[in-house]
N, C-alpha and C positions, 0 to 999 in steps of 0.2 A: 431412415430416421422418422419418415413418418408415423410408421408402427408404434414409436418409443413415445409420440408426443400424444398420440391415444390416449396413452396408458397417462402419463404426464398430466394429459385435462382431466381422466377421471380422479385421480389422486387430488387435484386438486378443487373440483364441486366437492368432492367428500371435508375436503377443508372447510372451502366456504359452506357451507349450511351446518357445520359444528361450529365456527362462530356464530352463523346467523342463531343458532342455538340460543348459544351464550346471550346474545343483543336482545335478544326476546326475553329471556331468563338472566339478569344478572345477577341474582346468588349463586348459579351455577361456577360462578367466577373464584366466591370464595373459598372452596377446596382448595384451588388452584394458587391463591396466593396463600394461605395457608400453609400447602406443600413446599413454597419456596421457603415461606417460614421456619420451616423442617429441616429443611437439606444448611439454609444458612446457620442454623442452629449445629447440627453436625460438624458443619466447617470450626465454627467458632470450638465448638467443643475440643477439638482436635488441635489448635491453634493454643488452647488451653493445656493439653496436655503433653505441648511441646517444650512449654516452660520449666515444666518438671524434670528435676533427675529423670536419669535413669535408675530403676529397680533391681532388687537382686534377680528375679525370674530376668531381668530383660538383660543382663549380663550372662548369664549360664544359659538357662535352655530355653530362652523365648524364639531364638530363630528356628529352634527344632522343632519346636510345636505348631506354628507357623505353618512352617515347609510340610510336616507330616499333615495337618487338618488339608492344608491345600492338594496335599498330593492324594487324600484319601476320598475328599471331594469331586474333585476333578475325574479320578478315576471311575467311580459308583457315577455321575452324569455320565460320562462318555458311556460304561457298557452298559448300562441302560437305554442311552440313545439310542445305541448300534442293535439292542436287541428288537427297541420300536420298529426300526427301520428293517428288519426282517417281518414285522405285521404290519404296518401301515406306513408310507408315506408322509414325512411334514412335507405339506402340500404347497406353500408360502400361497396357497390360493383362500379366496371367500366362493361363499356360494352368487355374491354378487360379480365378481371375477368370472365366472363359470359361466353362470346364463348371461354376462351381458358381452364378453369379450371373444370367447370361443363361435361364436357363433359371428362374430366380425373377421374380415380379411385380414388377421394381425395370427402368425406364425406360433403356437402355443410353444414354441423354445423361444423365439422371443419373450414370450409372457412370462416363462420361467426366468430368465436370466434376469428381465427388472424386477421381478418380484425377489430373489433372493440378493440384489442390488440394495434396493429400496430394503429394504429387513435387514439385511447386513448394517446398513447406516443408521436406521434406524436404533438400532438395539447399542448400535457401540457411542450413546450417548446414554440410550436410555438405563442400559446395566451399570453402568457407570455411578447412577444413585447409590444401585446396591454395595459397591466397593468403600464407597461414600460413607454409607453408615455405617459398615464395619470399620473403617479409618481407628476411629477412637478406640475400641475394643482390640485393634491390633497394636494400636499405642500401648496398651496397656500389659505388654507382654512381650513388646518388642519395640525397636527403635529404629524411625525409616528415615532415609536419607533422600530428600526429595529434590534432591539432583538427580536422583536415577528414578524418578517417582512416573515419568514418561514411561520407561521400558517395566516396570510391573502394573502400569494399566496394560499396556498391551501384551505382557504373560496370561494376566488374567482376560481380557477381551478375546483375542484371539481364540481361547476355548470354545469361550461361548459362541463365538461364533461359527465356530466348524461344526458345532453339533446340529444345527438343520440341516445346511449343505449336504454333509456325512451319512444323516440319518437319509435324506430323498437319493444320494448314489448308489448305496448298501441296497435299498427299495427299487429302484432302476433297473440295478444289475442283476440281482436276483429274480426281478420280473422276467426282463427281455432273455437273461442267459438260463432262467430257473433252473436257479442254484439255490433259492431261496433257506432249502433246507439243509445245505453244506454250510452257507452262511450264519446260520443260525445254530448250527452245530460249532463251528469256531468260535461264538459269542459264549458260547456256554463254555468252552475249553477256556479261554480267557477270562471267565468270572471263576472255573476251577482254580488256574492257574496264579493267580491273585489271592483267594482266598488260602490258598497252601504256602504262598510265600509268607505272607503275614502270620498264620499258623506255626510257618517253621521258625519263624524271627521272633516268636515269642519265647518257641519253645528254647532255642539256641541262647537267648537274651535269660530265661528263669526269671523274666518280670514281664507282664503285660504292660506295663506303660513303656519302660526300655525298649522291649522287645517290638514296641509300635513303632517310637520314635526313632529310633535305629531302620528299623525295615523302610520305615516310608522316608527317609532320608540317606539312603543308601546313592553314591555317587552316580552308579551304573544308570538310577530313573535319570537322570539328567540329560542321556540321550537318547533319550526315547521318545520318536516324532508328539505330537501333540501335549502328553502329559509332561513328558519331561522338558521338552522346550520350552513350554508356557514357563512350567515350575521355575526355570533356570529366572527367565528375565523375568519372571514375578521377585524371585528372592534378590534381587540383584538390589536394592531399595533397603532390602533387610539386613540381608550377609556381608552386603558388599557389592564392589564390582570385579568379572573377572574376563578377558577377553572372548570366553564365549558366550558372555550375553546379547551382545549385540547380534552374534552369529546366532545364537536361538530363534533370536525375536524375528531377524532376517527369515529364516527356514520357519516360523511358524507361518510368515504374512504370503509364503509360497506357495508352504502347500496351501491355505487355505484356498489363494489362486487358485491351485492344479486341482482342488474339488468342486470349483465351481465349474469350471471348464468341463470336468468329464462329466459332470449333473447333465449337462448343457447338451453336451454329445453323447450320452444315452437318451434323449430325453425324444424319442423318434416318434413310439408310438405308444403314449403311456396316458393317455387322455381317459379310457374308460376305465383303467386303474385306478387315475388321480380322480373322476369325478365321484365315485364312491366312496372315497376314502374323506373327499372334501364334506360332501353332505354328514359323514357319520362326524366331523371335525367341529361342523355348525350345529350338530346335535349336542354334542358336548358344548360348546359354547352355551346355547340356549339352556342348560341344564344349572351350569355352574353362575349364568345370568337371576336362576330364578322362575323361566319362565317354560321350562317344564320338568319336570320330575325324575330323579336318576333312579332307573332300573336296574335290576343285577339278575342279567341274564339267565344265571345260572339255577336263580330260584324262580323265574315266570312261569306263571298258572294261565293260559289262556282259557280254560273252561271257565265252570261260574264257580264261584264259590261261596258259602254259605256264613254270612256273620249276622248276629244277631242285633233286631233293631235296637237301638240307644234311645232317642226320642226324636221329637220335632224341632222344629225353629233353626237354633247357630247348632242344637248339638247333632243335627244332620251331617253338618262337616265331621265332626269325629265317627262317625258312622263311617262315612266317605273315604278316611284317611285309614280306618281298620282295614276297610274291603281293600284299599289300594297296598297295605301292607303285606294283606293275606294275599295277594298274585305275587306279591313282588318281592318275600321276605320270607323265613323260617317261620314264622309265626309274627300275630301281629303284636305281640308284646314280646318276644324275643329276636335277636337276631344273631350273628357271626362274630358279633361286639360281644355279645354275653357271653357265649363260649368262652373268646380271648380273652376277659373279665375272670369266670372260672379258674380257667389254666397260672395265667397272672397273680391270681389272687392267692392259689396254692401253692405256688411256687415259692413266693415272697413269704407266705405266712412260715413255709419249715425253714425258710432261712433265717427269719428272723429268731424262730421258735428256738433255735440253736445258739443265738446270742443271749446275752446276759440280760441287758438291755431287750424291754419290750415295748413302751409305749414309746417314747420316741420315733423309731422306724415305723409304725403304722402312722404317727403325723407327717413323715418323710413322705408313705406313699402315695396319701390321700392328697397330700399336699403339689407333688409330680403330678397325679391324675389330675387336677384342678385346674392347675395351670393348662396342661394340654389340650382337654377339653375346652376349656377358654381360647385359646388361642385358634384352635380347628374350627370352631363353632362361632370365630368373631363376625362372621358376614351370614349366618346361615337365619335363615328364616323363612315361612314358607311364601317367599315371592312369587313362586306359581299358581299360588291362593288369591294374592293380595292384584293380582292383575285381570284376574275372573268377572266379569260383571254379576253372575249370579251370586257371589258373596253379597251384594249388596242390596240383592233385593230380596232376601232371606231375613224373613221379620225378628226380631230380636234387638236386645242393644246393642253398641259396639262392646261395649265390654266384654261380653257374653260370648262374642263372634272370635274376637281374638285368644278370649280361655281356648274357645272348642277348635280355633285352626290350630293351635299347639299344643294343646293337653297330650294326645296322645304322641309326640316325641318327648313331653317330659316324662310319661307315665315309662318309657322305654328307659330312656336313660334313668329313671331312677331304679329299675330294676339291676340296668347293666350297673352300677355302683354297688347296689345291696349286695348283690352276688361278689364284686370282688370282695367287699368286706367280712359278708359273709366268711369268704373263703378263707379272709388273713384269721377272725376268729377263731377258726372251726380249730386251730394249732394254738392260739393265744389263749383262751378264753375268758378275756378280759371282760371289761364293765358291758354292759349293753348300751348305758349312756354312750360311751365314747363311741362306739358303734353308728350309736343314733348322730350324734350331733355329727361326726365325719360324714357321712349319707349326705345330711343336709346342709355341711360346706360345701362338699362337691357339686350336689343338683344346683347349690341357689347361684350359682356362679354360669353355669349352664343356663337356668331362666334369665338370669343378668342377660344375657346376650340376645337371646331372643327377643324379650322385650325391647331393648335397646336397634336391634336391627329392623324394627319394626317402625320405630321411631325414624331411624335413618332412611327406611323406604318414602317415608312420608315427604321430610326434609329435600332428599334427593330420591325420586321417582327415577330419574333417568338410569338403565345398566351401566350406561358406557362410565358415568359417574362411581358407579359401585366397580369397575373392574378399573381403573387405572389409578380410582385413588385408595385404592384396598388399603395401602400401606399405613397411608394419613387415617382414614376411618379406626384401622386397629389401633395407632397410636392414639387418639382419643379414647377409645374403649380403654385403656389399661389407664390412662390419666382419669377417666370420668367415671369410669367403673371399679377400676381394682383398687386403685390407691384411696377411698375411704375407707373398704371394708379393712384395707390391714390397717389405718388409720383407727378406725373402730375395735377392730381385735388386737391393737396395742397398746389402747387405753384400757381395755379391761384383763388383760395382762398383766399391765402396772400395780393395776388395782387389788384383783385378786393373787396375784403370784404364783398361777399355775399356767401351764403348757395349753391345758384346755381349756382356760376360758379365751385363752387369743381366739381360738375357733370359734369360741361360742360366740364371742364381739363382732367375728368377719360375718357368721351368720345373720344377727342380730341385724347389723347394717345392711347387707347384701339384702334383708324383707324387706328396710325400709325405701330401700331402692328403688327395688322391684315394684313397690306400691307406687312412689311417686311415678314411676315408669307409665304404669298401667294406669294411672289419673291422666297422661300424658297423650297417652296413647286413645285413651275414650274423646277425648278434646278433641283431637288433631283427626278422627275417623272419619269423621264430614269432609275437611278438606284431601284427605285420599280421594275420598268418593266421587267427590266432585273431579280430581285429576282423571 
């Protein structure tokens, strides 16, 4: 026991000095009650939408949709999982776990079992949000009985939590018995074998949505260890109840037992496994932090390579961010996005070209692109820049410093846009306006964020802030960013009475934004500096 309470002290300094944090900084505080603001907001909403009828979808086929998303979910996570776990280890370790505890008299299968202890409990609070804010959205397509609302958190918990566990057994096993590559050969037999059932259920159904909602609510997934167990005492809240849900739920909480146990007893001599896998784990952390730059392998130039100079002062940085493209990228204004941009954009353009209807479906797709890009791009900014000291001592204004740390991703993404539109054109050959103004609905929404995350660096410097309240940060982006500009583009919608001036209104707004942003942004640049 004394092993366990090691670990136990360190868990808990990591505690205290993120309050002492807090006590030094209390605005740090207010994400935090904000987020409660968020989840009680959800409750309520839900709460709200238990007053109502029920709907005709939530009479007919709300539970099929339901069960089929879940079951189509669950499955894409798990072989996925299973396929990580044939390339790397979830490690449940830090690189502070590493150097501070391996190196003490505490048993690394000890360290393992409270670290996927700790994580296990952990998480089955923490995902628990996530179910949370889908609630209302499943209100609204189905009807839950929350007397049985116990047994479909724990359908849906238990998944998630067999997926570390699972994914460090699969990694274990395949280490100590290398079999690595049998294993990985089975994960791909089971993503064939999955993608041909759903293939034949469509084909057998003569409808793709039938042919889904049928396949993935076929009685047989029911009992089938992890997905179809969960499924069962998930739907049991939805469908109903039926005496094997309790017996699911029971056999999911088992086996997860009986994978942590065999984790536990493979776990003999996997030290020089796990510690490389952990380092490359804490690379990705630092990367997705901000506080260095993601590479792609597959295009690294280590010799030199030749870009031409830009100038002096801030537009040194974009200097800096071409040469760092040109190692690390197709080219420094192209990249693997533009291709798929390309491809995407040809594809859609002859399918539209073959409907009657042509302006519409290119507001459709510009409109898909926009959002996603928004929503990928909600936290992205160059935080590996903004933590540099040499930024700051680089003569120029701030204003100047922030064009030139970003210009060149917006000069990127505005090509990757031009090109898909280009490509919907090249079959439509519509106005060039609408060409033009979609481009620049797309890009300003893409600058919206950057600016905006630059803002947010300032207000909260700290990572740990940007990765646990990701969810609250994005919900304010779509409240403080997006809903003027359609605010904007549906006053001059009204006004004018066509399809494209709502774009041209979202645009219109989205400048003035972006300016107020960047007035925002020049202000607040001193107290960066000084952090």
């Amino acid at each position: 026991m004394n092993d366990y309470k090691l670990l136990v002290k360190k868990d808990v300094w990591t505690i205290k000095n993120h309050i002492l944090d807090i006590k030094g900084n209390p605005k740090r505080l207010v994400p935090y009650l904000l987020g409660l603001f968020w989840v009680a907001s959800l409750v309520l909403s839900a709460f709200m939408r238990l007053k109502q009828g029920p709907t005709k979808i939530q009479a007919t086929i709300g539970p099929e949709i339901i069960g089929a998303v879940f079951t189509a979910l669950a499955t894409a996570l798990l072989l996925y999982n299973l396929y990580r776990g044939t390339q790397e280890a979830a490690t449940f370790f830090s690189l502070g776990d590493v150097h501070f505890l391996f190196p003490a008299p505490v048993s690394s299968k000890k360290i393992l079992l409270y670290n996927m202890i700790k994580q296990s409990l952990q998480y089955f609070f923490l995902y628990g949000i996530v179910i949370l804010a889908f609630t209302p959205s499943i209100l609204q397509i189905a009807t839950i009985n929350f007397q049985y609302v116990y047994l479909m958190y724990l359908g849906y918990i238990t998944i998630v939590l067999m997926l570390w566990p699972l994914n460090f057994l699969i990694f274990a096993a395949g280490t100590k018995y290398r079999i690595l590559g049998m294993l990985q050969f089975a994960v791909y037999l089971f993503i064939a074998v999955f993608l041909l059932y759903i293939g034949g259920s469509i084909i057998f159904a003569g409808n793709i949505v039938q042919g889904f909602l049928k396949g993935l609510n076929a009685s047989f997934i029911n009992y089938l260890p992890i997905i179809g167990w969960g499924k069962t005492a998930f739907m049991t809240a939805i469908s109903g109840y039926n005496p094997f849900s309790i017996t699911a739920a029971i056999m999911q909480l088992a086996l997860l037992s009986i994978v942590i146990f065999f984790s536990y007893w493979l776990a003999d001599d996997y030290y020089e496994d796990v510690l490389g896998a952990t380092e490359k784990r804490a690379q990705r952390k630092r990367q997705k932090q901000g506080l260095e730059k993601k590479q792609f392998t597959m295009f690294h130039r280590k010799g030199k390579v030749s870009v031409q100079k830009i100038g002096t002062g801030p537009w040194a940085l974009l200097w800096r961010a071409r040469v760092e493209y040109s190692r690390t990228d197709l080219h420094p204004y192209f990249s693997l996005l533009t291709v798929a941009a390309l491809a995407v954009g040809l594809i859609v353009g002859y399918f539209i070209s073959q409907s009657a209807e042509k302006a519409i479906p290119v507001y459709v797709v510009n409109g898909v692109a926009a959002y996603i890009i928004f929503i990928f791009t909600a936290s992205q900014s160059r935080f590996d820049q903004w933590s540099k000291p040499y930024i700051y001592l680089i003569p120029g204004s701030p204003l100047q410093k922030i064009i030139a740390v970003n210009m060149l991703d917006i000069i990127r993404m505005t090509i990757n846009i031009f090109v898909l539109n280009a490509a919907v054109f090249v079959w439509l050959k519509t106005s060039p306006l609408i060409m033009a103004v979609m481009i620049l609905f797309v890009i300003s929404f893409y600058v919206l964020n950057l600016s905006a995350s630059f803002i947010m660096r300032v207000i909260f410097p700290d990572a740990v802030d940007h990765k646990n309240l990701f969810p609250l940060f994005l919900m304010l982006q779509i409240l403080l960013l997006l809903f003027p500009g359609l605010i904007g583009g549906a006053v001059l919608a009204f006004v004018f009475r066509t399809p494209l001036a709502f774009f041209q209104g979202v645009v219109l707004t989205n400048l003035v934004t972006i300016t107020i942003l960047l007035v925002i942004g020049n202000k607040a640049f001193a107290y960066l500096e000084w952090r």
